[in-house]
N, C-alpha and C positions, 0 to 999 in steps of 0.2 A: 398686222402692221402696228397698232397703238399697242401691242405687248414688246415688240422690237422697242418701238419709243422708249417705254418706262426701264425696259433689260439697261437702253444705252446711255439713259438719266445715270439710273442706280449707278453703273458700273463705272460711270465717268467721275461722278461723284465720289465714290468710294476708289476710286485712282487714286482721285485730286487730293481726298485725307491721307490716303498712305503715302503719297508725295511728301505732303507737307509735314507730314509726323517724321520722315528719313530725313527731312531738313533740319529739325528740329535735334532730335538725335546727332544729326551731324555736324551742327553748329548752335551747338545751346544756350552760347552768350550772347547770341545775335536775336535780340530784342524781336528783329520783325520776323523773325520764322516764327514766335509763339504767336503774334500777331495774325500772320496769314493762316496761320491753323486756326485760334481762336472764332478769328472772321468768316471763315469754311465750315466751321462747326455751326453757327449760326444759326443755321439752315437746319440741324437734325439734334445735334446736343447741345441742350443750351445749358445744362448745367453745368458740361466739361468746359466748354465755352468760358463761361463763366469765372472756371477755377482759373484758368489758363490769365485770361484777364486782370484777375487778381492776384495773381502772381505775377505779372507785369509792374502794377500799379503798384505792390509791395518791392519788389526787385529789381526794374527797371523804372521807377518815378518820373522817366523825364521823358519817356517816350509818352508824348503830348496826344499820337491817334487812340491810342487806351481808353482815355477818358470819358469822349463821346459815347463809343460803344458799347464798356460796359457801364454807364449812365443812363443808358437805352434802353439797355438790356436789365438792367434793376427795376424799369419801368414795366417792363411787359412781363416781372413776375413776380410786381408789384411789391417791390422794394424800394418805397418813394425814399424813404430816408436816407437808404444809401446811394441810389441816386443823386439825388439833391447833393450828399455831401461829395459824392464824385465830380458832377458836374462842377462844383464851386474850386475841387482841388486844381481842376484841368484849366477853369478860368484864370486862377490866380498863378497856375503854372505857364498859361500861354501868354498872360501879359507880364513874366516874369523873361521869357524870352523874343518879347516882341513878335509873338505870331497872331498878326490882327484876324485873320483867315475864321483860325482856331478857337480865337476869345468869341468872335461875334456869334459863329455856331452855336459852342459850348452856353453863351449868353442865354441864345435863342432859344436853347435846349432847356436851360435853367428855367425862365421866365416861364415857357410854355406848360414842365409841369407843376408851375410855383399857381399860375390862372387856374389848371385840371383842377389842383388840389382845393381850390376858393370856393369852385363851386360846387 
């Protein structure tokens, strides 16, 4: 029974990216299919992950959920710097179009590993 479990993880999982890679492939300019791959990938590639996101950030700038994520995800592989400087573009980008939501996160996100870094 627990070997069915992990078959029907895997295999949903690995659906879920070849879904989202066909989306990707078949609407390329559309910001959130690299988004919902990068965010999928999370879980298993974080370096593809990674790229994906940085091609967002370089290509799509204004797509505002980018920033958090890979500002996150620079953190957990210990990329303080570019973190920090992601997090700061996503802040200045979300109070640039009023999304209070975003900034206060992003803020949240900023400060929290501005304190890690002090101590």
């Amino acid at each position: 029974m627990l070997a069915y479990y992990f078959f029907k993880k895997i295999f949903f999982m690995t659906n879920r990216l070849e879904i989202l890679r066909q989306f990707v492939e078949g609407e390329p300019q559309d910001p959130f299919n690299h988004y919902a791959l990068a965010t999928e990938l999370l879980k298993s590639e974080k370096q593809e992950a990674k790229k994906i996101f940085e091609y967002l950030v370089n290509n799509h700038s204004t797509y505002l959920a980018t920033y958090y994520h890979l500002g996150a995800l620079y953190v957990e592989l210990g990329e303080n710097d570019l973190a920090l400087s992601t997090y700061q573009q996503g802040i200045t980008l979300a109070e640039k179009i009023g999304n209070d939501k975003a900034h206060k996160e992003l803020k949240g996100a900023y400060q929290m590993l501005l304190d890690e870094l002090e101590d």
